[in-house]
N, C-alpha and C positions, 0 to 999 in steps of 0.2 A: 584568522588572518585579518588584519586590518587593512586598511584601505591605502597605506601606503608602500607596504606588502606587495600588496595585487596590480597597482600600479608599476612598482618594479619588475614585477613579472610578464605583464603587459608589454612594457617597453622592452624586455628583451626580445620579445615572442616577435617582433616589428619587423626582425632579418628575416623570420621563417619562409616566405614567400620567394625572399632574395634563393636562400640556399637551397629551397625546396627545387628550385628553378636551373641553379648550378648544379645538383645530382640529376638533375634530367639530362643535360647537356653533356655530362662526365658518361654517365649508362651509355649516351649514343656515342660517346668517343671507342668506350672500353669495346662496346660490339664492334664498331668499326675496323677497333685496332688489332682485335682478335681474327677477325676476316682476314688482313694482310697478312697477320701470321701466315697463318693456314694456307695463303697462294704464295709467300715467301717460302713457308714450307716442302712446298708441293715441286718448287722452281728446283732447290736447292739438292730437291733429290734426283729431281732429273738433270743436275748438272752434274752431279757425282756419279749419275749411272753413264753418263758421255765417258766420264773418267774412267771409269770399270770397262767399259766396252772398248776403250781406245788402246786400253794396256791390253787386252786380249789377241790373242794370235789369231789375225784373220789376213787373208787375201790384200785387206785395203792397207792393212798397217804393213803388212809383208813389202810393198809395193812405196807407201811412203816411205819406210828404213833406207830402201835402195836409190830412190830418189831424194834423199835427205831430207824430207819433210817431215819425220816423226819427232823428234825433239820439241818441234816448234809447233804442231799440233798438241801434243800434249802438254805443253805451257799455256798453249793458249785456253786447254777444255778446263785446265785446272785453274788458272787466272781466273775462269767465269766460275767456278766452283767455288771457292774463296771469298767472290764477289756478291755471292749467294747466302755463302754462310756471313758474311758483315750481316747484310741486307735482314737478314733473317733474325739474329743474333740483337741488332740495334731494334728492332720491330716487339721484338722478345721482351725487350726491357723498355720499350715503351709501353708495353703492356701494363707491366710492375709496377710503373708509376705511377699508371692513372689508377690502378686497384688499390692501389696505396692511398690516391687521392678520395679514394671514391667510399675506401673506410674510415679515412678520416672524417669525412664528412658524414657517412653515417652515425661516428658516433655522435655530431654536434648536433643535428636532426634529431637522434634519440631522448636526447637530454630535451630539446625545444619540444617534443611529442610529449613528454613527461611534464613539463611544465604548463601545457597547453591543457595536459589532461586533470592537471590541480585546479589550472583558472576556469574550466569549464564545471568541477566540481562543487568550487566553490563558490560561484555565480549561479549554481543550481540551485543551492542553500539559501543562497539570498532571495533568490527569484520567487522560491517557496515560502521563504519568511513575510515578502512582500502580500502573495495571497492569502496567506494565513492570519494578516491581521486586516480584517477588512473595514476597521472603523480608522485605518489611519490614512494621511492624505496622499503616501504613496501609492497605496492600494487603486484609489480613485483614478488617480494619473495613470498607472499601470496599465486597469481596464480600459479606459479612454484609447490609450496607445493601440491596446488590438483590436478594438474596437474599428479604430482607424487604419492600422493594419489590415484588415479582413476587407474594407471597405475599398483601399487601395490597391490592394491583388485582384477582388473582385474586377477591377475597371480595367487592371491591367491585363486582364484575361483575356475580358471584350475586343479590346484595338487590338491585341494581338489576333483573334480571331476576324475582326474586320480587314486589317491590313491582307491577312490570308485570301480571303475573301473578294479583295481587291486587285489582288495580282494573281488568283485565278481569270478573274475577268479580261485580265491585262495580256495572260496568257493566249486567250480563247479569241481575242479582237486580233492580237496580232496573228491569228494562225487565218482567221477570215480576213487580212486585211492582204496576204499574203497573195491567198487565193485570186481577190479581186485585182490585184493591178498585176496579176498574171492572163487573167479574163480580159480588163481592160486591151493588153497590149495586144491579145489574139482577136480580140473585136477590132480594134483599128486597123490590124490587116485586114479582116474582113471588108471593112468599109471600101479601102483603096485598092485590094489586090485583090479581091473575090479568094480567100486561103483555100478555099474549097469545103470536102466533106471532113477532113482532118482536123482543120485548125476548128471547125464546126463543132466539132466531138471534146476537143480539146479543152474549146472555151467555155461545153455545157457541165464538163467535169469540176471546172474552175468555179464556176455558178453554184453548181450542186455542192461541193465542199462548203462556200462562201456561206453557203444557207443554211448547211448543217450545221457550221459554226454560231450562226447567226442564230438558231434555234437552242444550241448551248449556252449562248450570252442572255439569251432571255432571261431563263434558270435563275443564271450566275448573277445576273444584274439584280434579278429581284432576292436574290438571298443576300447580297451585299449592300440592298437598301434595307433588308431587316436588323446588319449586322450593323451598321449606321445609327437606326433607331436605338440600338440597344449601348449607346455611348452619347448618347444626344445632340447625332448628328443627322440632319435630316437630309436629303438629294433627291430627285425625279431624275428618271432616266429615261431615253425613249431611243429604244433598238432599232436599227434597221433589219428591212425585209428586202428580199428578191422578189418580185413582181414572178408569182408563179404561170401567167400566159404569157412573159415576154416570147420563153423559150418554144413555144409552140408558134406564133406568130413567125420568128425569125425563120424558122424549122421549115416552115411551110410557104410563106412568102420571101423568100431571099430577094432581098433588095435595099439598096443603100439609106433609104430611112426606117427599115426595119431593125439593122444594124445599130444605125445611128440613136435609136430607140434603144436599144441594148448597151452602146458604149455611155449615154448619156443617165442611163437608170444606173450601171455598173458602177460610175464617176459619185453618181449624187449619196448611193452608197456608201460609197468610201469617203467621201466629208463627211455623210453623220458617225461614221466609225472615227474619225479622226477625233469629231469635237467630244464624241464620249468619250475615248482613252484620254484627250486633255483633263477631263474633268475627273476621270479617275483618278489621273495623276496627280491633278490637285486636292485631290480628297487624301491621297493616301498620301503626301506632304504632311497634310492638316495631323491625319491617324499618326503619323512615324513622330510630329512635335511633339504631340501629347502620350505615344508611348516612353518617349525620354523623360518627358518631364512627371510621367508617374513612379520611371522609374528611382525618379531623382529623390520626390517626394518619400517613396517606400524604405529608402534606404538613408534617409535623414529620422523617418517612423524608425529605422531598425537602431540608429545610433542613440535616438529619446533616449530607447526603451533597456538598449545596453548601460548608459550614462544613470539611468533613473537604479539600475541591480547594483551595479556599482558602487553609487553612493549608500547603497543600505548596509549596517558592518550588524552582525550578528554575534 
């Protein structure tokens, strides 16, 4: 096959995406349309059993005959019976159509699958001609290519695993950030309304979650400045903590600068949680521009490296 052969082939294979994409869309029409059968169906027989039971000799029909209502009853069950078999009937043959659509399309997908499976064969051949002569300049470039390849997955790996990394973190700050201005709001009652033992219990729940989160962000932060390094991005991060004697102090001394001790640690908390997720958030900006632009690069690696089999005719 010559190269302008495989180019024509090429460019027909260009729809395949297109029609790949219009048999998806047809499959969900055909289920769909087969569904309404089946409840068109379903209608249709329980309009025709209206019809069987209406003509049957019973008390009620005995009863409409003599008050002239039978004729006009059983026009009206049979009119809906009719109305059923249309419904049913036009459903039936929208069926036909799309199956109709849906093989014609498979046969042109067949033929593009047959073609698809030449250019891959015969891009195999070249591919292989290419490593098989290793004194000539495509071979050089070939290797370079995956060379380059191998080097730009690698990176790609990394910031996908930092970004991960990063919106664990992201995850873990907002569940402790929750906490705290749920604490916060129960401490400011405390302050001006004395809440009592309740809002007490309440706000030390809110503390204790705050810091269990807070002890998770630890973790998280320091595995997402390893995941940083390993993309050569460097950050310091510095977590906050819950002051473990507030809660005892408060506990035992109730009084409105103990409180105020509590509401004013709880607050300073929640700024350094904020200015960390800022900084997260700027980091993982940083992470997501440079995962596009690896993936930009890899897939400019992948066209080289198509363009370089291409040109070699065997």
């Amino acid at each position: 096959m010559d190269n302008k052969q495989l180019q024509e082939i090429k460019d027909r294979l260009e729809v395949l995406p297109v029609l790949e994409h219009r048999m998806e869309n047809i499959r969900g029409k055909v289920s769909d349309a087969k569904a309404n059968v089946n409840t068109l169906l379903h209608k249709f027989e329980a309009e025709s059993l209206d019809v069987e039971n209406i003509k049957k000799d019973s008390l009620a029909n005995s009863l409409r005959k003599i008050l002239g209502k039978y004729e006009g009853k059983v026009n009206k069950e049979t009119q809906e019976m009719f109305a059923a078999k249309m419904d049913y009937d036009r459903a039936t043959e929208n069926v036909c159509v799309l199956l109709k659509q849906e093989s014609e399309l498979n046969v042109k997908l067949s033929e593009l699958y047959e073609l698809k499976r030449t250019v891959e064969d015969e891009l195999a051949k070249r591919e292989e001609s290419i490593k098989n002569n290793i004194s000539a300049e495509s071979y050089k470039t070939y290797m370079e290519l995956g060379q380059e390849h191998k080097f730009l997955s690698g990176q790609l790996v990394e910031a996908e695993e930092a970004i991960r990394a990063g919106n664990n973190v992201l995850i873990t700050a907002n569940n402790a950030m929750e906490h705290l201005n749920k604490a916060e709001d129960l401490a400011t009652l405390d302050v001006w309304l004395d809440g009592g033992i309740l809002t007490h219990s309440a706000k030390y729940n809110h503390i204790e979650e705050a810091q269990r989160n807070f002890n998770i962000l630890n973790s998280q932060v320091k595995a997402f400045e390893n995941e940083l390094k390993d993309v050569n991005l460097q950050a310091s991060y510095l977590s906050s903590e819950i002051d473990s004697t507030t809660r005892a102090v408060d506990f035992w001394f109730d009084n409105i600068f103990t409180d105020l001790k509590v509401r004013d640690r709880i607050r300073s908390d929640a700024e350094s949680l904020r200015n960390l997720m800022d900084k997260i958030n700027k980091t993982l900006r940083i992470l997501e521009t440079n995962r596009k632009e690896l993936k930009k690069n890899l897939s400019d690696n992948e066209s080289r490296k198509a363009d370089l089999i291409s040109s070699i005719e065997i």
